[in-house]
C-alpha positions as CSV (number, residue, x, y, z in Angstrom):
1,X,-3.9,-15.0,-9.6
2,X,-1.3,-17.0,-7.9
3,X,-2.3,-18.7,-4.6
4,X,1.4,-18.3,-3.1
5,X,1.3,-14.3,-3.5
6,X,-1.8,-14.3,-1.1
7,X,-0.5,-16.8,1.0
8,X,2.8,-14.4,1.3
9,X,0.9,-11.3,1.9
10,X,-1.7,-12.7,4.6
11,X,1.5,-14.1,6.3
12,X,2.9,-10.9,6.6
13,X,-0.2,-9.5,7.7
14,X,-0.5,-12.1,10.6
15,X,2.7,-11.3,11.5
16,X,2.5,-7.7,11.8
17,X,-0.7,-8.2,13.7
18,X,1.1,-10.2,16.1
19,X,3.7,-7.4,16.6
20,X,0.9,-5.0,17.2
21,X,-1.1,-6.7,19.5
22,X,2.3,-8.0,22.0
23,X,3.1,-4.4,21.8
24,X,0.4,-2.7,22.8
25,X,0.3,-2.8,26.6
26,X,4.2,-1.5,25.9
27,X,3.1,1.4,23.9
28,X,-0.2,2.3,25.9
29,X,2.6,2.9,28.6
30,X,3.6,6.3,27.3
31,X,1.4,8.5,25.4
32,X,1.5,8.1,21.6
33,X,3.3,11.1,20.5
34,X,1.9,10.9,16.2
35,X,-1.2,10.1,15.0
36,X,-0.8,10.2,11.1
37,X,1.2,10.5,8.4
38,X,1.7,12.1,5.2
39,X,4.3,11.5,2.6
40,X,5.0,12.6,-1.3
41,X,7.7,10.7,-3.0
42,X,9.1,10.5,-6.3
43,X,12.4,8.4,-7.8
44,X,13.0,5.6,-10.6
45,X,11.0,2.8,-11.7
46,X,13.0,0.5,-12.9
47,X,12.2,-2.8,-15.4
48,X,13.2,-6.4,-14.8
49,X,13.5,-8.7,-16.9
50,X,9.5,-9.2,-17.9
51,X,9.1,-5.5,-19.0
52,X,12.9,-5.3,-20.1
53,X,12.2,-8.2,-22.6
54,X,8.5,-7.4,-23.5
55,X,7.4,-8.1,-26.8
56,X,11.0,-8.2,-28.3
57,X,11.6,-5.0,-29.5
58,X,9.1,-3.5,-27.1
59,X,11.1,-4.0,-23.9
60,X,10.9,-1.0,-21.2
61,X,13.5,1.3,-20.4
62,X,14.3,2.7,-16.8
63,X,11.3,5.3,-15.9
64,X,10.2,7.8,-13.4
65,X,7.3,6.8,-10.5
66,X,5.6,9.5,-8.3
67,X,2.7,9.3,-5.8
68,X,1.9,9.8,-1.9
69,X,0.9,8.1,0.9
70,X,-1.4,8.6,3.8
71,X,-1.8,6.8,7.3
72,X,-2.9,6.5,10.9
73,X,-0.5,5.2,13.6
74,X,-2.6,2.2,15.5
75,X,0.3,2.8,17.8
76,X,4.1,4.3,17.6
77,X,5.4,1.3,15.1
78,X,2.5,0.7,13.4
79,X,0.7,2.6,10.7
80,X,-1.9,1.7,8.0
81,X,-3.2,3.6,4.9
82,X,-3.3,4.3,1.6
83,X,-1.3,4.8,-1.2
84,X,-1.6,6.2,-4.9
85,X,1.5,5.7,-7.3
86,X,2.1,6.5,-10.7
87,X,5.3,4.4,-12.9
88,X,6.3,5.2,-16.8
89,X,8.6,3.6,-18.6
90,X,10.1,4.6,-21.8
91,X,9.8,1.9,-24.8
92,X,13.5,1.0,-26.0
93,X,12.4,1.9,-30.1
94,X,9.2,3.8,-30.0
95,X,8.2,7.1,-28.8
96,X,5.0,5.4,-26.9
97,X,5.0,4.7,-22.9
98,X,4.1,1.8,-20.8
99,X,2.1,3.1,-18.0
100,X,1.1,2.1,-14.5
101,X,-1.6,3.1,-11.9
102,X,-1.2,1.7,-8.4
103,X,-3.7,2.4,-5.5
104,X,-4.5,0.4,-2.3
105,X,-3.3,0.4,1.5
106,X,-0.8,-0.3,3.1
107,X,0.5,-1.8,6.8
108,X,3.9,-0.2,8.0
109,X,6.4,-0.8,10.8
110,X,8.4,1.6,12.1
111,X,11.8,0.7,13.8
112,X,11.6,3.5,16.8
113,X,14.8,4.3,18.8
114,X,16.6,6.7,19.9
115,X,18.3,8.1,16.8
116,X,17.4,10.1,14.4
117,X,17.4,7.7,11.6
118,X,14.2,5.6,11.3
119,X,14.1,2.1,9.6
120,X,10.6,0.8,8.3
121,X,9.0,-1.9,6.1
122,X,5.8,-2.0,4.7
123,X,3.5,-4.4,2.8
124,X,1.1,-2.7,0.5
125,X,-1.7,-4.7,-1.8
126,X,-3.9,-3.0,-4.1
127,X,-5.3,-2.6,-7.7
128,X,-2.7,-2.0,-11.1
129,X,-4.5,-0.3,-13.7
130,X,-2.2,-0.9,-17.0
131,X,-1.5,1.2,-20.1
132,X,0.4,-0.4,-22.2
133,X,1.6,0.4,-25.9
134,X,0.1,-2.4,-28.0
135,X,0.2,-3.9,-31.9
136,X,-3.2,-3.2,-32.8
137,X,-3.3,-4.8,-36.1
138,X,-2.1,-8.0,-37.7
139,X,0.7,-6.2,-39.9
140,X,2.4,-5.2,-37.0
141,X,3.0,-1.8,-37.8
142,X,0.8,0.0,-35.6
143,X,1.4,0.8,-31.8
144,X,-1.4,2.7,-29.4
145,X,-1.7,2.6,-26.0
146,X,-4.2,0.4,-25.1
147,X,-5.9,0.1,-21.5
148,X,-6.3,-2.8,-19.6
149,X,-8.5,-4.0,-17.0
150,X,-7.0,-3.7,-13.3
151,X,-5.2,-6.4,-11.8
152,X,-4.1,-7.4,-8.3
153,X,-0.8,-5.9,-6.9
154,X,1.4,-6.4,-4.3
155,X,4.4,-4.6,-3.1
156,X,7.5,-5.3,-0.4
157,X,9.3,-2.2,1.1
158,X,12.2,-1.5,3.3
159,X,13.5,2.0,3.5
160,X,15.2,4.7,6.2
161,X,14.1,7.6,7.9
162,X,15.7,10.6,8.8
163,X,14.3,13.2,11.4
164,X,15.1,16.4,10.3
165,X,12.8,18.3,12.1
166,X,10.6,16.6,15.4
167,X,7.8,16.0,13.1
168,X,8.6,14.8,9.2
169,X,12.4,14.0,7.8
170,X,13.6,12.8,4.7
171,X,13.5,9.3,3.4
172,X,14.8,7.2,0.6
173,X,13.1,3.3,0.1
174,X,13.2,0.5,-2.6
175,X,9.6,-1.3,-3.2
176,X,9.3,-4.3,-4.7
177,X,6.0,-4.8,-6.9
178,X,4.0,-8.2,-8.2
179,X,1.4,-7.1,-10.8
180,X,-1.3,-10.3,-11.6
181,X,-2.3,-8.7,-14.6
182,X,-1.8,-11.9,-17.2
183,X,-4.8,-12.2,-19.5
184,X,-6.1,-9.3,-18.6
185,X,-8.3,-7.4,-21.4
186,X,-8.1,-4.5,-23.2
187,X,-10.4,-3.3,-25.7
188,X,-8.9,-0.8,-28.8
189,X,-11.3,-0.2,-31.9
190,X,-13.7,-3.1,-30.4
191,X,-11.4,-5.4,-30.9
192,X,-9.8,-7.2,-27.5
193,X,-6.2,-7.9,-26.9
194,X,-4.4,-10.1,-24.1
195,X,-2.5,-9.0,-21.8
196,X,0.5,-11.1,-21.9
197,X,2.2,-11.7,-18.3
198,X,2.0,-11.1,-15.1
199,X,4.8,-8.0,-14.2
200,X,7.5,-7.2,-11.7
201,X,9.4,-4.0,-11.3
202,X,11.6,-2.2,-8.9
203,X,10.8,1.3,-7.5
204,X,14.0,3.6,-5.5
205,X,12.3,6.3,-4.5
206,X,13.2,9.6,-1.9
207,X,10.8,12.1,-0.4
208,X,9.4,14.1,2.2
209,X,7.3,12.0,4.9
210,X,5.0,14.6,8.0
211,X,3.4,13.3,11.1
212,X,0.9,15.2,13.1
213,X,-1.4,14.5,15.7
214,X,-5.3,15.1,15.4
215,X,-7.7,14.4,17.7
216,X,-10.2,13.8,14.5
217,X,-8.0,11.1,13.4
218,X,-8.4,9.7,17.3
219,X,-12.0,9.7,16.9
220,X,-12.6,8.3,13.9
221,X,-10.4,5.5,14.7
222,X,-12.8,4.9,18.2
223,X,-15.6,4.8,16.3
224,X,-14.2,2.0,13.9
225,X,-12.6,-0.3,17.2
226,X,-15.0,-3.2,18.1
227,X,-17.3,-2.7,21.0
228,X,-18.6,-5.3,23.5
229,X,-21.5,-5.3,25.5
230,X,-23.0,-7.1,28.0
231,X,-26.1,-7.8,30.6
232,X,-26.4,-7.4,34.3
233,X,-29.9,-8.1,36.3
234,X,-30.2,-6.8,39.5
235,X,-33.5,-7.7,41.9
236,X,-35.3,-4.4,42.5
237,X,-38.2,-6.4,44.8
238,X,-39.1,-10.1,45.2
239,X,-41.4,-9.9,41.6
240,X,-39.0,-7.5,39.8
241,X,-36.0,-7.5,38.2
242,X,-33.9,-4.5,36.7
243,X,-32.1,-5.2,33.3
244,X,-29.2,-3.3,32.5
245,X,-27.1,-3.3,29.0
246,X,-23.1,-2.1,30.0
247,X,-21.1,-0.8,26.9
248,X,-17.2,-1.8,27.2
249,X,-14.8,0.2,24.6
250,X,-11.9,-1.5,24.0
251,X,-8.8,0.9,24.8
């Protein structure tokens, strides 16, 4: 696992934070008109150069990549949630697949105006669960699909918005992923095989995003925000004292 990839992400997670918190008094203002969202997406996945060149003759072709995403506004930029994706690729000479499992959460920020059109980023970090076509033998003539054990991955996504309706739209995004999945293992026949390199790949993807409000959503979310307490004593005679414990939500 690289140390600059986590450095990147936790930057990016400081920074959003930042945003969040210098907005808040802002956005507590005026009342927060969405509370969640829901989105199902589906588009290309498309190889660079480490799956376009794997193996030699085993390099990927363009492929297909599906999945959804589900969040909770902290306020009317910012979302988190998670994510399940889904990417197969095509193998240039062979009828077998190259296949990839993506789940985790995300952090979003919305660009909110006046318009219609909405621009967003949003980080995402998560597990990559690899099936990869594979030589399983030493003459080189036989391909299966072997699994491999999950690896860290990170993705980088900018994309647009558009508000057909007051609540959901149309979107269209490009993510870009990191999978750390070099020397991972994968077992076929009890014997173990390598995986070779650590991955990129490019998704452009369209969909259908909805946003609601729920006051169970609300409540949850109170129930997880940090409480802080703290002690008053007030004299009830000369000999007695009254203790009190005050709870202080956080708004």
């Amino acid at each position: 696992m690289k140390k600059s990839g986590l450095s990147f992400v936790v930057i990016l997670l400081l920074l959003f934070a930042v945003s969040a918190v210098a907005q808040t008094n802002e956005e507590e203002k005026n009342a927060k008109w969405r509370n969640f969202e829901v989105t199902v997406l589906g588009g290309m996945a498309i190889p660079t150069s480490s799956l376009k060149n794997w193996n030699d003759s085993l390099g990927a072709k363009t492929g297909l990549n599906f999945g959804g995403y589900g969040g909770y506004y902290l306020n009317d930029r910012v979302s988190i949630g998670t994510y399940f994706t889904y990417s197969q690729y095509s193998m240039k000479l062979y009828r077998l697949h190259y296949k990839l499992y993506d789940i985790g959460t995300y952090l979003k920020y919305d660009f909110v105006g006046k318009s219609s059109f909405e621009p967003y980023i949003r980080i995402s970090a998560g597990g990559v669960f690899a099936k990869f076509a594979t030589w399983v033998d030493s003459t080189g003539k036989r391909l299966r699909e072997v699994s491999f054990r999950p690896g860290l991955s990170l993705g980088a996504t900018a994309g647009l918005l558009y508000y057909t309706f007051d609540f959901g739209g149309l979107f269209i995004e490009g993510t870009y992923h990191h999978a750390f999945l070099e020397n991972s293992k994968g077992t076929h026949a009890g014997i173990d095989y390598d995986f070779k390199k650590n991955l990129d790949y490019i998704d452009i993807r369209a969909g259908i995003t909805g946003v609601g409000r729920s006051k169970i959503f609300g409540y949850f979310y109170h129930l997880w925000k940090p409480n802080y307490y703290w002690w008053t004593m007030k004299p009830v005679s000369a000999k007695c004292w009254r203790v009190s414990l005050t709870k202080m939500v956080l708004s």
